[in-house]
C-alpha positions in Angstrom: -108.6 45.3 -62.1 -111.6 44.9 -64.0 -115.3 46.7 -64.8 -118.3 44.9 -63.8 -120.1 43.6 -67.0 -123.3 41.4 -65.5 -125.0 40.9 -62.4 -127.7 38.3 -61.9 -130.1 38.6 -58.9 -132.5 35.8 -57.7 -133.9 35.1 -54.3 -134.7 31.3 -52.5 -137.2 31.3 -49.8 -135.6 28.8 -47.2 -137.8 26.6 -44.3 -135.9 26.1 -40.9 -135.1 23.0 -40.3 -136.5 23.3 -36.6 -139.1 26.1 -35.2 -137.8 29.0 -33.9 -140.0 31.4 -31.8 -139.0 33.9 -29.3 -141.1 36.4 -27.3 -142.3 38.5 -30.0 -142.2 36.0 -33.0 -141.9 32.6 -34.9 -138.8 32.6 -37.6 -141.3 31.1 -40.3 -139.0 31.7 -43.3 -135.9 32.6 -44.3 -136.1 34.7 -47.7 -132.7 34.8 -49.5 -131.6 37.6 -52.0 -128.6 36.1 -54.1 -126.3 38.7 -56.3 -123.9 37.0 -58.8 -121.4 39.8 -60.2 -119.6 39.4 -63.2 -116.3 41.3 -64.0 -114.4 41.8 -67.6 -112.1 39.6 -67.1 -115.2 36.7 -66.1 -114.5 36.5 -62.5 -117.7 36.1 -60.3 -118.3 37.3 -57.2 -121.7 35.7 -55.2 -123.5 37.7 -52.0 -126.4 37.4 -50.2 -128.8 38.8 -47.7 -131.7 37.5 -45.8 -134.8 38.0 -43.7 -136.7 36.0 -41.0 -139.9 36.3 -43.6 -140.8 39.4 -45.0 -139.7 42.0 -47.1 -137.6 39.9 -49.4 -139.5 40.8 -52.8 -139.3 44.8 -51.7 -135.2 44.1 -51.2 -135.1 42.4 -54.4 -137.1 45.7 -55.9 -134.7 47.8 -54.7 -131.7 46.0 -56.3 -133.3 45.6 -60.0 -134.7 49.1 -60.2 -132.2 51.0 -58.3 -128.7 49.5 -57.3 -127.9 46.9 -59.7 -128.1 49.5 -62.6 -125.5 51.7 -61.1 -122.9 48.7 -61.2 -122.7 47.9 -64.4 -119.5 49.8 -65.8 -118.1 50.0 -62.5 -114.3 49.3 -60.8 -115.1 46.3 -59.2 -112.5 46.7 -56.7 -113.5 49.8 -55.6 -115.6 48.4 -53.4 -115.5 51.3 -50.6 -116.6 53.6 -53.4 -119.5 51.5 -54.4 -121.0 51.1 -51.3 -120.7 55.0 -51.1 -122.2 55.5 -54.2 -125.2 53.3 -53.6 -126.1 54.4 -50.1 -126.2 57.9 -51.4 -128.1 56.9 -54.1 -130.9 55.7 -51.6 -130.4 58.5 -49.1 -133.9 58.7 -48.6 -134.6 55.3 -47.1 -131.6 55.0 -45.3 -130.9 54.0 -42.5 -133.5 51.5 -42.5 -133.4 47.4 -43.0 -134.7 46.9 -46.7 -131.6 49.4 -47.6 -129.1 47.7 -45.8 -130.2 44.3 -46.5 -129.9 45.4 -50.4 -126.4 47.0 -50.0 -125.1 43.6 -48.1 -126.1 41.6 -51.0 -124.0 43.6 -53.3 -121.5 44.1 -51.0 -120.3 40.5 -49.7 -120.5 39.5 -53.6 -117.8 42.5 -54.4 -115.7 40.9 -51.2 -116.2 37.1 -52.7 -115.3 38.2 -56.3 -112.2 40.5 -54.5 -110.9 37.0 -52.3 -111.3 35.0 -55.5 -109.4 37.4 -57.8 -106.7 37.5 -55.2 -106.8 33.8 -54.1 -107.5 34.4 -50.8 -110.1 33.0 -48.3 -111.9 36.5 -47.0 -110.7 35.9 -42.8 -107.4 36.4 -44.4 -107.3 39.0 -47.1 -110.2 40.9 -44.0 -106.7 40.3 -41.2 -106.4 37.2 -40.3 -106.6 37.4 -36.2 -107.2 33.7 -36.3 -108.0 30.7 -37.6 -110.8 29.6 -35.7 -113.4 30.2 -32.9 -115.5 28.7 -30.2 -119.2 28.6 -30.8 -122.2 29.0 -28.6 -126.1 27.3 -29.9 -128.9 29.5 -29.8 -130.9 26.0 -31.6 -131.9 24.3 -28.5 -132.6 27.1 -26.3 -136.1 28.4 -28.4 -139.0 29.9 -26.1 -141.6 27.3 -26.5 -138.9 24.5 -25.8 -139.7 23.4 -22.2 -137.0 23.4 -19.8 -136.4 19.4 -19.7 -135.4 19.9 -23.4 -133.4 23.1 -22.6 -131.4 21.4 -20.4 -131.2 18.3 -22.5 -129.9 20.4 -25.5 -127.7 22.1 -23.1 -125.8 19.2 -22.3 -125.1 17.5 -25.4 -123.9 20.6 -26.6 -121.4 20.7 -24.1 -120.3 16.9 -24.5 -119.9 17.7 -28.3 -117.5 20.8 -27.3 -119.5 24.5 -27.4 -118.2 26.4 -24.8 -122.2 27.7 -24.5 -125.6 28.0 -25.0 -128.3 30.7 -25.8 -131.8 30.5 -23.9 -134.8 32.9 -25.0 -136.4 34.6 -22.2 -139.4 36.6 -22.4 -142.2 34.7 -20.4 -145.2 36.2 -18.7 -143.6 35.9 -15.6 -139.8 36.7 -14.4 -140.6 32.8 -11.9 -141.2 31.0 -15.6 -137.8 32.7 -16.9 -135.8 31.8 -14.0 -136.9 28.2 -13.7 -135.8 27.8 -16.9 -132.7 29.6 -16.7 -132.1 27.4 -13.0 -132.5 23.9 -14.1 -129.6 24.8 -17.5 -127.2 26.5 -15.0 -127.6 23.0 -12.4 -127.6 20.5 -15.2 -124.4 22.3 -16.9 -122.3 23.5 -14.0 -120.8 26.9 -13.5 -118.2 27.0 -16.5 -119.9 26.7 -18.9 -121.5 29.6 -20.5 -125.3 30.6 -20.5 -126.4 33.6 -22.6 -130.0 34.8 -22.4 -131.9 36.9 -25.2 -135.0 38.9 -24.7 -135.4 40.3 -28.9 -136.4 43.9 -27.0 -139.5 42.8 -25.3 -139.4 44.2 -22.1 -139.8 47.8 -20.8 -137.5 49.4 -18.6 -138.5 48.6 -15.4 -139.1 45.0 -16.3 -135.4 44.8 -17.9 -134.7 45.8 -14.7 -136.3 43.0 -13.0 -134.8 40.6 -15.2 -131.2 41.8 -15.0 -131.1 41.6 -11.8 -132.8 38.4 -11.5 -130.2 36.6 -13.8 -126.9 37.9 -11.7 -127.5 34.9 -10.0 -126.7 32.5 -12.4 -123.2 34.1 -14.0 -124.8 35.0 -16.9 -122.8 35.8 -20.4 -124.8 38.5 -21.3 -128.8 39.6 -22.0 -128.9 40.4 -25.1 -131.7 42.9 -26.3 -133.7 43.5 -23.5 -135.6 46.5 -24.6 -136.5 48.5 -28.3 -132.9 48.7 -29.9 -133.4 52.4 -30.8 -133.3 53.4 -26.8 -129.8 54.1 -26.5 -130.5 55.7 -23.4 -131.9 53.3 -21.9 -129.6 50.7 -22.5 -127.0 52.7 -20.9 -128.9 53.1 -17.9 -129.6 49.7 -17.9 -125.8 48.7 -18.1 -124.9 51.0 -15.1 -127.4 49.2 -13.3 -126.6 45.5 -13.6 -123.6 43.2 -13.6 -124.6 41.3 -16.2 -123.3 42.4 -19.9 -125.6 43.7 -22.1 -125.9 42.6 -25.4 -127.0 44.6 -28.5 -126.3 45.1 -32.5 -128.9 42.5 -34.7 -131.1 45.5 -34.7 -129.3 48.6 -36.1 -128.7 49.6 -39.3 -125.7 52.2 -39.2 -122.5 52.8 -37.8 -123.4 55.9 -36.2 -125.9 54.2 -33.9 -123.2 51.7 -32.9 -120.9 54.7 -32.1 -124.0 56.2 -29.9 -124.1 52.9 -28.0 -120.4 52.9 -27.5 -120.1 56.3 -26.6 -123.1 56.1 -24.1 -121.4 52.6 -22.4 -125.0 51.0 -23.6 -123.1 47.9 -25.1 -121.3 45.3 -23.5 -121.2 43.1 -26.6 -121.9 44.3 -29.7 -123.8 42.1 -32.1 -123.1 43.4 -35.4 -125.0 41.4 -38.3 -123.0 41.7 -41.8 -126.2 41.7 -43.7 -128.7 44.3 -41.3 -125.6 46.4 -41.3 -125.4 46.4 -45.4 -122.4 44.0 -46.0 -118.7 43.8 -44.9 -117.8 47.1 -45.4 -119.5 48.9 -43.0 -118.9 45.5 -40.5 -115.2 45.9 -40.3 -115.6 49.2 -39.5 -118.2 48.7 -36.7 -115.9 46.0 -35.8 -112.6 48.1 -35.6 -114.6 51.1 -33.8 -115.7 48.4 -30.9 -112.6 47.4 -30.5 -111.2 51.1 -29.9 -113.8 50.8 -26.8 -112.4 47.8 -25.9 -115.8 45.8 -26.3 -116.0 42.7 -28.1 -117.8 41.5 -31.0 -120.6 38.7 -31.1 -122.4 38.4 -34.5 -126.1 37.9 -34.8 -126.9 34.8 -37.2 -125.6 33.8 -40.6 -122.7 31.8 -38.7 -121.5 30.3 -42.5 -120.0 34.0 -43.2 -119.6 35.4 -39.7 -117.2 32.6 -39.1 -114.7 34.4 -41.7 -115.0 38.0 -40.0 -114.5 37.0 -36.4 -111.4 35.1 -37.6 -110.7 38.5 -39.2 -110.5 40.2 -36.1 -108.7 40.3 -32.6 -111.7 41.0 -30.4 -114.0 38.5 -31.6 -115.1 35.5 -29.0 -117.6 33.8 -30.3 -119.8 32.9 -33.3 -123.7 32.2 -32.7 -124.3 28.5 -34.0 -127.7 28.5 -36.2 -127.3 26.6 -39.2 -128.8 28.4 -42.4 -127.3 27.4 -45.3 -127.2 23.7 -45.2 -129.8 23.3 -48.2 -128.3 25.3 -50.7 -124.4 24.5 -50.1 -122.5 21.6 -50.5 -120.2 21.5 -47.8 -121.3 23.1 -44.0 -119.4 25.4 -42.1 -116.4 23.2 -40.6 -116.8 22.6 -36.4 -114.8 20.7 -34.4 -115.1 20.7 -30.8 -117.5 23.6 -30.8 -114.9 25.6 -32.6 -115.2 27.2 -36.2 -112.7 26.9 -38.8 -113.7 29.7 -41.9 -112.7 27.9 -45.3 -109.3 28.2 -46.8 -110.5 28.9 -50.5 -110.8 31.8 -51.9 -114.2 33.7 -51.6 -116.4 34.0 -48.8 -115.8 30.4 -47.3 -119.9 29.2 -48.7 -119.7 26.5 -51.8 -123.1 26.9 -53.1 -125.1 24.3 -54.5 -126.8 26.0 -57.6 -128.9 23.3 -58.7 -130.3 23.7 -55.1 -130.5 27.0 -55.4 -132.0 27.1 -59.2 -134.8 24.7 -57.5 -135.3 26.2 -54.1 -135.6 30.1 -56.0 -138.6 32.3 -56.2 -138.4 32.6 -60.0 -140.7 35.1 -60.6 -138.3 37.3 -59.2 -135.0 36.4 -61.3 -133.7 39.2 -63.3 -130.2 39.9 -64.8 -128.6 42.9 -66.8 -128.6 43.0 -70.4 
């Protein structure tokens, strides 16, 4: 065991490679926070965090002025502690994303420098359930994409192996939705799977609508319909529909996981490592789901997810979105739409630091003394 003696914090502001809208926005950016943590013995951890375009300088406020600070002198394997420590040393803007989004930074660096230390890749030293995982693409199924090229995307997905595809819903009209939704289902047969995501832009009654407009096509699941903070609506929802309903990218804290549980509001839950504040608090939301016997679907950020549904028993699939590819060396190993996390030690990523030294925000580096 060893103290923590540096930490270095810098942030790269990443372009999609293709546009992404759904019905309420357009993914424009990707900002990247980026904690390096050094221990006594020189071992380095590296984490990170993102956003889909905002609020990246305020997260990489809160880690200069008010987390990183309280590191420095720290057990660096006493990483339940820490995260402890620093959520109750921002109590008062908890539970809320900037907080969480800060605390995941920190956090997956403690669990990279923990793997490396031990020489262990993280799916295994986290469990090891498995030792890969089919994917589904969310890439091809934007709203704006029109259905030719839905279905187009569709289907060389499924020649190259993914097991299914994600389509935005969300249009004026339930008739454009289903159309859409229709020609995918025709073009790709009945086996293979279509999930559909509305990022909570419906009311109730139109949810409603929806839901029961998509039995008809076997769907996976509809993934959040309404405002993620209505628990009780989602529950109502559920009871009213065959099709699974889908929620997690949009909470913050494992007590409103265990209201959605509890309530039978989520089919899937969609825990993301870095809106949940870093691997810590994932396991555990993880672990809890599976006591319900509900299985876990991860929103985003596929080149670490792939590690923590291999981690885990009730864990079916990984969303495929590429994020990383400009700042890594390597990509996230697929083969015949299935996932294989990395066998070194660490987190699975292989940064590219000149990338990352050229891509960065610079005004915003900073380091401990």
């Amino acid at each position: 065991m060893a103290i923590i003696e540096h930490v270095e914090i810098l942030m790269v502001d990443l372009k999609p490679k293709v546009r992404r809208t759904d019905a309420i926005q357009s993914f424009e950016s990707q900002e990247t926070p980026i904690v390096r943590i050094r221990d006594a013995d020189g071992a380095i951890g590296t984490g990170y965090s993102y956003t889909i375009g905002q609020g990246g300088p305020a997260i990489m406020s809160l880690l200069r002025q008010t987390l990183v600070p309280r590191l420095i002198g720290r057990e660096a394997e006493e990483i339940e502690g820490i995260w402890q420590s620093l959520l109750f040393a921002t109590h008062a803007t908890a539970v809320g994303a900037i907080t969480s989004l800060a605390l995941a930074a920190i956090d997956t660096a403690l669990w990279d420098l923990r793997c490396r230390k031990a020489g262990l890749p993280l799916f295994r030293l986290l469990g090891g359930a498995k030792n890969n995982v089919p994917c589904y693409t969310t890439e091809g199924g934007w709203l704006h994409i029109d259905t030719d090229l839905l279905v187009k995307d569709a289907l060389e997905a499924q020649a190259k192996g993914f097991a299914g595809s994600k389509i935005k819903i969300g249009k004026p009209h339930l008739s454009q939705d289903r159309e859409r939704i229709a020609a995918v289902r025709a073009a790709v047969g009945p086996s293979y799977e279509i999930m559909v995501d509305a990022n909570q832009s419906f009311s109730r009654a139109e949810a409603t609508r929806r839901a029961h407009m998509l039995e008809e096509f076997d769907i996976g699941w509809l993934e959040e319909p309404m405002p993620a903070d209505n628990v009780l609506e989602h529950a109502r929802l559920a009871a009213s529909t065959s099709v699974p309903i889908a929620v997690g990218e949009s909470m913050y804290s494992i007590s409103q996981f265990k209201d959605y549980l509890v309530s039978g509001g989520a089919s899937i839950v969609q825990v993301d490592v870095a809106r949940i504040g870093g691997i810590t608090p994932w396991m555990k939301v993880a672990h809890m789901a599976e006591a319900f016997n509900v299985p876990v679907c991860p929103h985003f950020l596929m080149e670490l997810h792939a590690s923590l549904v291999c981690a885990i028993p009730n864990a079916p699939w990984l969303e495929y979105i590429p994020q990383l590819d400009t700042i890594t060396t390597s990509g996230l190993r697929i083969e015949e739409g299935r996932a294989w996390p990395d066998e070194k030690p660490g987190l699975g990523i292989d940064w590219d630091w000149p990338a990352i030294k050229a891509a960065r925000v610079e005004a915003l580096d900073w380091a401990t003394g």
